[in-house]
N, C-alpha and C positions, 0 to 999 in steps of 0.2 A: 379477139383472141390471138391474132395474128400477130396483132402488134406487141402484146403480154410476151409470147415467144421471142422476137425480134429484141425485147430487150432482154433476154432472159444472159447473154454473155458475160453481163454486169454483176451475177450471183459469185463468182469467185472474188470479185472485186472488191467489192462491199466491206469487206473486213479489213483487207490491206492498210486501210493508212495506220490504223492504231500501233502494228509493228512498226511500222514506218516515220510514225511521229514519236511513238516513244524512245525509237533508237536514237534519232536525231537530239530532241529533247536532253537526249542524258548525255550525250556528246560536247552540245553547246551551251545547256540551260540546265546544270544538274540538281541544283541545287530547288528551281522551281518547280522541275518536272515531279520532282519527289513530294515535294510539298504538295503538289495536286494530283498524288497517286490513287485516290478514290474515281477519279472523275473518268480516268485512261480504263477503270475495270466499268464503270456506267457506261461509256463509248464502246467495249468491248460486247457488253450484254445488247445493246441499242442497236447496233450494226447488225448482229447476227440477228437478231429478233426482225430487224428489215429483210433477212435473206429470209427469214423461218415462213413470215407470209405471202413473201415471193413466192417461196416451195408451194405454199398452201393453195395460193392460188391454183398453179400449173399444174398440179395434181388436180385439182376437181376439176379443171378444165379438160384434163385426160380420161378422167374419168367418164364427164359429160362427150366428148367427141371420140375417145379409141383414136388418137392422131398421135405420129410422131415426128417433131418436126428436128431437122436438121440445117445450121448453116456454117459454111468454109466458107476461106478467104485464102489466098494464095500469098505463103510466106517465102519462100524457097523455088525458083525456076532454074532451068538451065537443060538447055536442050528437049530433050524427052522428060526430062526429071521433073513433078513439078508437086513442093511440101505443101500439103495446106493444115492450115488452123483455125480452128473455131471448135461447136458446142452440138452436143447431140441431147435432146430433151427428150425419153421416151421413160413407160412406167420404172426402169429399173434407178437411170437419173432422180426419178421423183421422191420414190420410195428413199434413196438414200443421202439425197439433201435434205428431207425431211428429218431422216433421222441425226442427222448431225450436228442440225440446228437446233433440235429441240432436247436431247442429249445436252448438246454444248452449252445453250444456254443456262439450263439447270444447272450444270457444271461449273459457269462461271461464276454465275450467283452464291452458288457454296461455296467458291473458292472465293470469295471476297471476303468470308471471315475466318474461314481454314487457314488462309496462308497473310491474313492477316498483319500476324508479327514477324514474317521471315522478312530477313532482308532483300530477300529479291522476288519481292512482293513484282514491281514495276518487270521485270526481266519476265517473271511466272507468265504476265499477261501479254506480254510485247509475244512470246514462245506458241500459247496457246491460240491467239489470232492468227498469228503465221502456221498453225497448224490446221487451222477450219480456211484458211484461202487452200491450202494446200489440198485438202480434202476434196474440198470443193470443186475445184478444178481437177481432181482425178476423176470423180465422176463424171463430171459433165464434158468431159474429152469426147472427139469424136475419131480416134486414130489411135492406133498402136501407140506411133513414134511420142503426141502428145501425152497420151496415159505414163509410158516409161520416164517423161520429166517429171510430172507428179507425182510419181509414187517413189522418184528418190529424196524429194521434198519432205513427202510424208516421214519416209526414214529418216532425214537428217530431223526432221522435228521430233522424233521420238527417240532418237539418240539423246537429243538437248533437251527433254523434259525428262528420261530416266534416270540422266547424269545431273539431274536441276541442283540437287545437293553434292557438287563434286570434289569436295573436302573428304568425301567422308570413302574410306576406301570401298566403302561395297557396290555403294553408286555408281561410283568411278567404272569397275569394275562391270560391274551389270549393262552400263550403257555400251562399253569396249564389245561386249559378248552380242548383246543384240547385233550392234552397229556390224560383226564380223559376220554371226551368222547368216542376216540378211545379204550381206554382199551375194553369201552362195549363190543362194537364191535369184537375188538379181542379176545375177551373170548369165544364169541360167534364160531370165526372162528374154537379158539384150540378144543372144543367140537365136531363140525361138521368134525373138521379132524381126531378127535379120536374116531367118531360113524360109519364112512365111514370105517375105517380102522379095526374095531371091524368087521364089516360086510364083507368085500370085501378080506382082510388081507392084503393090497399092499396100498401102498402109490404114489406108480408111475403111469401116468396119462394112459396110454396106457395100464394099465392091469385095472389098477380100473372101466374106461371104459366099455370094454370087459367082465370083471368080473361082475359088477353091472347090465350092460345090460343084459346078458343071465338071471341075478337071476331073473329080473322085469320079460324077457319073458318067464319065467319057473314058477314065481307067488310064489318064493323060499323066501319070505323077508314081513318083517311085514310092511306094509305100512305107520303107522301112525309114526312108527319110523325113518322111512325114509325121511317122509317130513320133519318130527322133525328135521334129521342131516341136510337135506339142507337146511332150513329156516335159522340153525343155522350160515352156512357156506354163506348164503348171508347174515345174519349180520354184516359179516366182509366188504363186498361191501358196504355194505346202511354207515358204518361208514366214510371210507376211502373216496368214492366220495361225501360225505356230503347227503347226501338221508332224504328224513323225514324218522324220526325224531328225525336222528343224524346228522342233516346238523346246528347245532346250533354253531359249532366252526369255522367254513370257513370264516362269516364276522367279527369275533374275530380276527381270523387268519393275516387279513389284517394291526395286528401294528409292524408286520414285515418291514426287509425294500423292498421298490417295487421289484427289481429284482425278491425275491423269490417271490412272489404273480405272478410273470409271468411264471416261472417255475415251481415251486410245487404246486400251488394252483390256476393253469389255464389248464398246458398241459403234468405233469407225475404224481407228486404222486395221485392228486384226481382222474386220469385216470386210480390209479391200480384198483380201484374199477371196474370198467369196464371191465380192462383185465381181473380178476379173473373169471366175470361171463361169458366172452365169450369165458373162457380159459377151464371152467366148463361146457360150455351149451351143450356138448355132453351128458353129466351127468343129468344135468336141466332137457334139454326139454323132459324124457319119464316121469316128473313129472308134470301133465295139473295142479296140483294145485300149486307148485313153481311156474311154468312159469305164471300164474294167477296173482300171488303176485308178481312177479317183476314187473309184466306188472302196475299192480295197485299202488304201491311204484313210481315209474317212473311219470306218469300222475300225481300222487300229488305232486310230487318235480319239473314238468314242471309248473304246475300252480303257485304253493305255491312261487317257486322262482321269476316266476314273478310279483307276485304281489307284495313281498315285496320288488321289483326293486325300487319299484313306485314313493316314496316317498325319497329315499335314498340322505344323501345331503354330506354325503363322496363319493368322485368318487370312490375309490377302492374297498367299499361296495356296489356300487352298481352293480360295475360289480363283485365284487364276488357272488351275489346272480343274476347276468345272467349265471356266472357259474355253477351254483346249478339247474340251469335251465335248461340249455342246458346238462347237464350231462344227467338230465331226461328223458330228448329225447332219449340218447343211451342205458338210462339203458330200456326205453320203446319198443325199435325195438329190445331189447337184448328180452325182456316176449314176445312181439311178436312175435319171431324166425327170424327177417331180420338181421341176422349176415353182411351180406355184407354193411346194410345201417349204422350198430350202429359203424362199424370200418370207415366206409364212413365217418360221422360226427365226430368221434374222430380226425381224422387227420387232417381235415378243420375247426376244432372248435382251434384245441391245437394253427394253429398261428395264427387265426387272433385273437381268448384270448391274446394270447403272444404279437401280435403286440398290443394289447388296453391300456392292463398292463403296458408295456414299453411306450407306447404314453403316459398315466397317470403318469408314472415317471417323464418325459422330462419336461410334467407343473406344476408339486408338486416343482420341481429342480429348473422351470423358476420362479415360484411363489417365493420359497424360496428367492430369491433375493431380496424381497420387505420386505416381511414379517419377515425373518428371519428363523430360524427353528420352527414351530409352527404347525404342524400335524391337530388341531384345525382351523388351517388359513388356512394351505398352498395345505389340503386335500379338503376342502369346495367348495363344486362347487358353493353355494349360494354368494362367496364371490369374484366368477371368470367372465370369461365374456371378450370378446373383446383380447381374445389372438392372434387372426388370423393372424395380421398383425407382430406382435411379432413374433409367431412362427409358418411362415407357413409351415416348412417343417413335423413338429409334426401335426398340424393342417390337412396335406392331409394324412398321415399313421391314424391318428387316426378316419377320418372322411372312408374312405375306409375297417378297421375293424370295423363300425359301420355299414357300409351299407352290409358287408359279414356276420353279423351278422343276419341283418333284415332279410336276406334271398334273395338281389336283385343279380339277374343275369348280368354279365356273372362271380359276384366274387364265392368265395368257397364255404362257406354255403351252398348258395342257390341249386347246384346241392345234396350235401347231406341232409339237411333236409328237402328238396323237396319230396325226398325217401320216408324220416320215416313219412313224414303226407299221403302220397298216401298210403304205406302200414297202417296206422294207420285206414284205411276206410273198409279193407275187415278185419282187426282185430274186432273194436269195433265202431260200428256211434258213441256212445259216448264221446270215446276217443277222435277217430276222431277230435268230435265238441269241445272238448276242449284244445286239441294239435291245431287246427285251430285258434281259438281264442288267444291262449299265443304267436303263432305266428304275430299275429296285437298288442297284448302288446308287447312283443320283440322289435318291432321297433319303440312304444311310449317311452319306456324306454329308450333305446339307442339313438334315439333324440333326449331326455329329456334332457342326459348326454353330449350329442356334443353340443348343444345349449347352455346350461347352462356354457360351459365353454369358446367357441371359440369364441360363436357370441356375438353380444351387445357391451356394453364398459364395459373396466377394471372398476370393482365395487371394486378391493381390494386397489385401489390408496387411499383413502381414509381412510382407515383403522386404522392406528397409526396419521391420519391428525389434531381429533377434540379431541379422546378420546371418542367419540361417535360409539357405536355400531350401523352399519345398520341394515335395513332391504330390503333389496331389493324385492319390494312385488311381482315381474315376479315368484318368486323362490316358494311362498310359496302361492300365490292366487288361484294358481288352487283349492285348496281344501276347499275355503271360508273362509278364515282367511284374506282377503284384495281384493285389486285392482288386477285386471288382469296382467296389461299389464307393464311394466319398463319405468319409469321414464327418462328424459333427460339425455344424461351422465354430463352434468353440475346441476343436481338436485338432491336430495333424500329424501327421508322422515324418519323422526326422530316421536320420542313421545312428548306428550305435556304434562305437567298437566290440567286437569281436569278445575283448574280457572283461564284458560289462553285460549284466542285467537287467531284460525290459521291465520298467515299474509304470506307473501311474502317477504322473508329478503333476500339483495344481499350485497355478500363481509360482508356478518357478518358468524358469527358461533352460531348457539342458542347451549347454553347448556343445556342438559333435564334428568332429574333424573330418571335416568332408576332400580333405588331401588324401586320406585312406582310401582304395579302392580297392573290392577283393571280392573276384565275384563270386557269386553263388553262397558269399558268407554274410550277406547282409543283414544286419539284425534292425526290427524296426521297434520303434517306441512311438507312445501316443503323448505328446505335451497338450497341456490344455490351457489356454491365456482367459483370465477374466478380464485385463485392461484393454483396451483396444484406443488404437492412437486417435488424436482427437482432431477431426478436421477434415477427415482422409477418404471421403466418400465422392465417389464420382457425383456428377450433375449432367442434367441435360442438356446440348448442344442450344447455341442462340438460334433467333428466328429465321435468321438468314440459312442459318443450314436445316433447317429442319424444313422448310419451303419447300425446296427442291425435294425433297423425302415425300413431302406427302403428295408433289401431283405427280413424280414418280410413282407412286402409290397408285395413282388414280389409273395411270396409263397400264400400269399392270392389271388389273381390276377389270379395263374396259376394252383394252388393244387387241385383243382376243375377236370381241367381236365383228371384226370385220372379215375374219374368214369362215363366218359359222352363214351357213345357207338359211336364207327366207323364202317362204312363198311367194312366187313373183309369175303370174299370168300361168296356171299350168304346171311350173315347174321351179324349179328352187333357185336361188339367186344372190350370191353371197360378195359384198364391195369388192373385194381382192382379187375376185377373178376377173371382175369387168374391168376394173382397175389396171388388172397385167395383159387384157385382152389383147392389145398389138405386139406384145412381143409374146405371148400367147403363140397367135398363127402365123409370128416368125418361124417360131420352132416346131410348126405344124401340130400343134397339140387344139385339143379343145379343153374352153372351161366346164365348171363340175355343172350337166345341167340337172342334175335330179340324181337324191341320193337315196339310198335307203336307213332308213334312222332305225330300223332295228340291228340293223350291222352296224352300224354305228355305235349303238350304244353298247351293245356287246360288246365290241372291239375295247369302246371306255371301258367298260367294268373291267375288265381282265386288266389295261394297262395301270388304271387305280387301284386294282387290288394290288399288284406287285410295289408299287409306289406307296402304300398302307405298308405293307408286308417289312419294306425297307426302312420306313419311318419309326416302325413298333421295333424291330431291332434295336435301331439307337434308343430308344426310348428305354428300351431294357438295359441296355450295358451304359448308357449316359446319364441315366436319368436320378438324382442323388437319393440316396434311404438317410432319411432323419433319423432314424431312431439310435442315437448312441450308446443305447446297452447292446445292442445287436448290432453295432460297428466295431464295439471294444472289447465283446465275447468273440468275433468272425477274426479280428486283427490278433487277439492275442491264440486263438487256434493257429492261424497262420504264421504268425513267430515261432510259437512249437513246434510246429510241423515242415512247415515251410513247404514250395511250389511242389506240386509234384507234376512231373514231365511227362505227359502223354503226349499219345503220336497226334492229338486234334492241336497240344499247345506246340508243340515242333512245327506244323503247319503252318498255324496262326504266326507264329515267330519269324518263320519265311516271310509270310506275306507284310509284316509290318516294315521289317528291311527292308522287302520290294518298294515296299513305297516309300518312308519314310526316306531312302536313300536316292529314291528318283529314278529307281527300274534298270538303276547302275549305269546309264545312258552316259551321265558327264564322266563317270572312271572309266568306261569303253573309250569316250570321246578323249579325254586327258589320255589314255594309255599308248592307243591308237596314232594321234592326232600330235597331239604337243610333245609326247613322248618322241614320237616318231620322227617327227620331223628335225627333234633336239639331234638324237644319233644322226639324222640324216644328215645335218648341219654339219657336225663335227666329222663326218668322212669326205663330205667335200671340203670342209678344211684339209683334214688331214691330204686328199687326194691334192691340193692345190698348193699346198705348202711344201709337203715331199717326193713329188713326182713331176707336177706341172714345174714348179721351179726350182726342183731339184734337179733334172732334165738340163733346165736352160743353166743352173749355178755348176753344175758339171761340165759343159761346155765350157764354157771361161773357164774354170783351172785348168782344164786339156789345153784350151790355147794359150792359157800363162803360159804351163810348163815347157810345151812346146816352141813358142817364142824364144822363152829365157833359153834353153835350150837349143837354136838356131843359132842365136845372137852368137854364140863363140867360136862357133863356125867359120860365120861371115869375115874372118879377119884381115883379108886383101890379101892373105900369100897366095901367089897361084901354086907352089908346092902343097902347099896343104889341102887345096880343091882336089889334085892331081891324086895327092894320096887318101884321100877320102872316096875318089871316086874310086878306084881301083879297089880299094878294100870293098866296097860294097859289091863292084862285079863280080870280086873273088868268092866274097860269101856265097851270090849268086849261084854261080857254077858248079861253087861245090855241093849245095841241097842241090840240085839241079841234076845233076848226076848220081848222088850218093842213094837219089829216088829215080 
């Protein structure tokens, strides 16, 4: 076992040459390196799948022993000073090279036929290795100073996979925004690691520990600087896992291509923010007012992300902002102190994220076939609809991470954030009632998203058919902008002008001038098409991606179970807590030894019934009514009559703005931020142009004129000195006296 550890340095290594030979490769050899671009993605899945049994091992061996082994080497001396580097191996390490490897590999696997035909197929891969060394070596860091180079690594690798298409301006764009925001954030990190380090003098986690704790209980350290350093150093957290209110780059994040949004921006890099504070919270928890503020940061990023689920009508936006949400949750049982529950949900959140993500790839892919490449089209869930039969094997992995989402039993979620709401009650009622609550949005939102895309009939057949833009009013009525309910799949409603007539036209096409905008005068008509284009039906993803979907599948199904307690000698006994038992009685906690299962399952009922409650919502307002006599009697009452405005649809109308606009977060940010700084620019101009060098350009003509002026002076008469000079004493004498 000894010697298992002893090589364990070599798990970030392991992946390294692939970026390393491919860059090379396309430098000197480009034209063969391309020609053997299959073989660069089988060495990439091959290397990593070497780390993934490494991990495997070292975890059952953790599990078997409760050990945590530690080795340094000294990189940096000089005097008193002295850097070391090397690898810390305990459950937190395990836990999350486990998940990165087995994440990634899935992820590469898909990605060998998703990105297929891009041309930076070779680039996609060389990016993605460099991002699992990178990973890699964040966690398995044993110091400050080494974690801070890994985690700028990480960033630059998810700048250069956001930006992977950076033709295209939104990419471009979205990677700029990430790449900014995190800086905050990491500014914030480098300070806190250099105020720790000022106080404590050790960089490495096991003395700074040890060190910082004796100071607090010796009362040896000035308080208010010391929250200061850790406020700073959970900046770096609230940045990385998108936290308010630096979570403004996550649903940017999403014009990557999907693979990464399943990896990076589901189940490792937004989850180093996690690791760092429960890799810290030794450190954290003797500070009641950090631990306060994560706990409070948390619960607003639980809410705030679901509500801006709400409204979302990119699929990949809106599960990135369940991401934002459910992050919340860990980083909330991390302020809490439920260490066991915040790594519980990390690990049951990262696949069935991973499975949603990939399931969203598979119908952006199926979509694409219709549509074309169109991100606008092919991402819109308002434009989807009726995939089931298309693609049912995407259709049951994606419907399965939706409901391990909601929280229903017996999938993953639901035993983990089952946890964090029961501890969430001897924490705070308040929290409590609003971690309760986002729990019944969670599973409105992610109905929202299944519905919207599986059930009902293909709405995007249509699409390139008239040249007329839908509306499909199921998509958008919830919030009082139309009719409820979805129209016949042989119907839909179009705009009309204003001195025109709704009729009833079959096997025609109205054409309607959609440059017209006049609101509140909208008049709707129902077209109905018998032809339908021939060819234009999505299909199921190949077997390469659908691989990674079903043992995705599998992990969500069964990853649950290792935090559910067994009968063991007496008392109960569940893998995850023997598992995290050394850093367990780090943090002076004990595992669960004995539960009561009637509280338990109480507790479930209540949090499944709210999760039902959420579910049948969308079901009601998403869910489509076939019957086209009772769509085309309800539509044409509603042209008659048209909306009528109560104070529930003024409300609702609020709340879809709220979201659908993003909580007004980036018009704060743009107003505030870019605005601000525009004016601010332009008065240090103005300040430097007409004062700083107006100052100095006013002196020079003082001393032209004065010069030029002198000069006719100087003429060599001494009569002329003589009478200058007197004139001037004369004047003298005379103010001199006359005052």
């Amino acid at each position: 076992m000894e010697q298992t550890y002893q090589y364990a340095w070599i798990i970030p290594l392991i992946p390294l040459p692939v970026p390393m030979l491919i860059g090379v490769g396309l430098l000197f050899f480009p034209t063969a390196t391309n020609n053997l671009r299959r073989m660069w993605a089988f060495s990439s899945i091959f290397l990593l799948s070497i780390v993934m049994i490494f991990s495997i091992n070292l975890s059952i061996q953790q599990i078997n022993s409760n050990s945590i082994y530690q080795y340094v080497w000294s990189w940096a001396l000089n005097n008193d000073f002295s850097f070391e580097f090397g690898y810390l191996i305990d459950p937190l390490t395990s836990i999350m090279s486990m998940l990165i490897t087995t994440v990634g590999i899935m992820v590469l696997i898909y990605s060998d036929n998703y990105m297929t035909h891009d041309q930076g197929y070779l680039r996609f891969f060389a990016y993605m290795s460099f991002f699992n060394t990178s990973m890699l070596g964040l966690v398995t860091s044993s110091n400050l100073i080494q974690i801070y180079i890994f985690w700028e690594l990480v960033g630059m690798c998810s700048y250069l996979l956001i930006g992977f298409w950076f033709t295209r301006p939104l990419a471009a764009n979205a990677c700029q925004k990430a790449f900014v925001t995190n800086r905050v954030g990491d500014f914030g990190l480098l300070l806190g690691i250099l105020g720790f380090y000022w106080i404590t003098g050790s960089f490495e986690f096991r003395d700074l520990f040890e060190i910082f704790n004796n100071l607090i209980y010796n009362n040896e350290v000035n308080s208010p600087f010391v929250t200061l350093c850790a406020a700073l150093l959970f900046t770096g957290a609230i940045a990385k896992s998108a936290q308010f209110p630096l979570h403004v780059w996550l649903p940017d994040a999403m014009e990557g291509p999907t693979p990464i949004s399943a990896l990076i921006h589901a189940a490792t890099m937004v989850a180093a923010g996690i690791f760092l504070v429960a890799r810290l919270l030794p450190l954290f928890r003797v500070l009641p007012y950090i631990m306060n503020f994560i706990s409070f940061i948390g619960i607003i990023t639980v809410l705030l992300g679901a509500t801006l689920a709400l409204a979302q009508k990119d699929i990949k936006r809106g599960l990135a902002y369940s991401t934002m949400s459910q992050l919340g949750y860990m980083m909330l049982a991390l302020g809490m102190g439920s260490y066991r529950s915040a790594l519980f949900h990390l690990i049951t959140h990262a696949y069935s994220k991973a499975l949603l993500f990939l399931g969203s790839g598979s119908v952006i892919h199926s979509i694409e076939t219709i549509v074309g490449y169109s991100p606008d089209k092919s991402q819109n869930m308002v434009l989807m609809g009726g995939l089931t039969k298309h693609v049912p094997i995407t259709k049951t992995s994606f419907l399965l991470g939706t409901l391990s989402l909601c929280g229903i039993p017996p999938l993953a979620c639901f035993w983990s954030k089952d946890e964090i709401l029961n501890d969430s009650w001897l924490y705070s009622p308040i929290f409590a009632i609003i971690a309760w609550a986002t729990a019944g949005l969670t599973a409105f939102y992610m109905f929202r998203i299944y519905l919207l895309t599986f059930e009902g009939h293909l709405n995007v057949h249509f699409q390139n058919y008239t040249g007329i833009k839908r509306t499909p009013l199921y998509s958008i009525s919830l919030w009082g902008k139309g009719y409820s309910k979805k129209i016949n799949k042989n119907f839909r409603l179009v705009r009309m002008n204003n001195n025109e007539n709704y009729s009833f036209l079959q096997k025609k096409v109205y054409q309607s001038d959609y440059n017209v905008r006049k609101k509140n005068k909208i008049r709707l008509n129902i077209v109905r098409f018998d032809n339908k284009p021939k060819n234009s039906n999505p299909y199921e993803s190949d077997n390469t991606m659908l691989f990674p979907l079903l043992v995705l599948g599998l992990f969500t199904l069964f990853v649950g179970s290792i935090g559910i307690p067994f009968k063991h000698k007496g008392g109960n006994f569940d893998i995850l807590s023997k598992w995290l038992a050394p850093s367990i009685n780090l943090l002076h906690q004990k595992s669960i030894d004995s539960i009561n299962w009637y509280e338990f399952w109480k507790d479930a009922t209540f949090s499944v019934s709210i999760a039902f409650l959420g579910i049948l919502i969308a079901s009601f307002l998403y869910k489509p009514i076939y019957s086209s006599f009772t769509n085309f009697y309800l539509i044409n009452s509603f042209v008659k009559t048209g909306p009528k405005r109560s104070v529930c649809d003024k409300i609702i109308n609020v709340l879809y703005d709220w979201s659908y606009n993003r909580a007004y977060i980036d018009t704060f940010y743009t107003i505030s931020f870019h605005r601000f700084i525009r004016v601010l620019s332009q008065l240090s101009q103005f300040f430097d142009r007409w004062i700083i060098d107006g100052i100095t350009n006013v002196v020079g003509v003082i001393n032209f004129f004065v010069g030029e002026g002198i000069k006719y002076i100087g003429g060599g008469r001494i009569s002329s000195y003589l009478f200058f000079y007197f004139s001037c004493v004369s004047i003298f004498l005379i103010v001199y006296y006359s005052f």
